[in-house]
C-alpha positions, -999 to +999 in steps of 0.1 A: +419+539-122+406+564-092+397+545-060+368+558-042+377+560-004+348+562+020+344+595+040+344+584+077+309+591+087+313+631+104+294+628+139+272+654+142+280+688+164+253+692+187+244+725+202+236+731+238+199+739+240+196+764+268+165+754+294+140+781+282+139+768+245+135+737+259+101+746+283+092+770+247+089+738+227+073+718+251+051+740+254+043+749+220+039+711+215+016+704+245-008+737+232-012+719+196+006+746+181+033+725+166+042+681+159+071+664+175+084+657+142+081+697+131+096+712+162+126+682+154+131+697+121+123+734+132+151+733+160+172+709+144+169+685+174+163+648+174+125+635+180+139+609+210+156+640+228+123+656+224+104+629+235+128+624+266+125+667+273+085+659+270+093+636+299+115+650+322+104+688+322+065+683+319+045+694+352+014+677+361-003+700+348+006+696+317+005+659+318-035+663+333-044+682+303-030+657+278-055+639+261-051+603+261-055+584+227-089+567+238-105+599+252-094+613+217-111+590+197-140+587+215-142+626+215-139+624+178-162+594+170-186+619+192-182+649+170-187+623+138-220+611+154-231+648+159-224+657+123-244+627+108-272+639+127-273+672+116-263+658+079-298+633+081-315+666+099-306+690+069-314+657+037-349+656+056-352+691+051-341+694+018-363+663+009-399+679+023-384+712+001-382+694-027-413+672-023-434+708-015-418+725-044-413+702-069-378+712-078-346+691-071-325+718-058-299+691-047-291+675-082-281+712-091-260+722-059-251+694-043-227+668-043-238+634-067-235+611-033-255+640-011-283+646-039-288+602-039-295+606-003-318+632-007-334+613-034-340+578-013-355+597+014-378+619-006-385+582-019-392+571+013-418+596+022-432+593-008-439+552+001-451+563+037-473+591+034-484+580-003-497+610-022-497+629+006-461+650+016-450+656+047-472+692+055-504+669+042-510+691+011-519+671-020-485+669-042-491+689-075-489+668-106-455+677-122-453+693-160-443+657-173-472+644-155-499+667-170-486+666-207-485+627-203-520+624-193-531+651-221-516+623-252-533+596-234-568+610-243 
């Protein structure tokens, strides 16, 4: 019967990592161009030695331009606010188009959760400006409508 012995655990050779690569990934990590946890596995390096190279070898200037997790997310939630806006800003649009027309352009090219939207608010208007659409033209009786009233008689 074989015994398994244990390898003793090999410690790692490390290399020497001249300065420049050093200020290089630093660098590239400050600029966005690359993670913490890439350049670690890019260079081969561990991500506390990183970390403690991030430390000791960034200038003030580099540290100013940082962007602090708060500023971050309030930047973001900013950008997120912005796009709603121009999301409600383009439904209205498409909404009045639609109500004008008298096609739904959005059940065809648009996303089911987008073209719901669009139909609420064309739903909307339709409750506060009654028959009347946004431009004040009477709205045109659709197909449906005129054949319905036709079997009525």
């Amino acid at each position: 019967m074989e015994t398994n012995k244990k390898q003793p655990c090999r410690k790692k050779n490390y290399n020497k990592v001249g300065f420049e690569l050093k200020l290089f990934i630093i660098d590239q990590i400050h600029n966005g161009q690359i993670s913490v946890n890439y350049a670690a596995k890019k260079y081969d390096i561990s991500r506390p030695t990183i970390q403690y190279w991030m430390k000791k070898y960034s200038t003030l200037e580099q540290k100013k331009l940082g962007m602090s997790k708060n500023d971050e997310i309030k930047k973001l939630r900013d950008r997120i606010e912005e796009l709603e806006f121009v999301k409600d800003f383009q439904q209205d649009i498409i909404a009045d188009m639609e109500l004008i027309t008298g096609v739904d352009m959005s059940k065809k090219s648009l996303p089911k959760t987008l073209a719901k939207e669009i139909e609420l608010k064309k739903k909307k208007r339709l409750k506060e400006n009654g028959s009347m659409n946004v431009l004040g033209l009477v709205n045109k009786p659709s197909s449906k409508d005129v054949k319905h009233k036709k079997t009525k008689k």
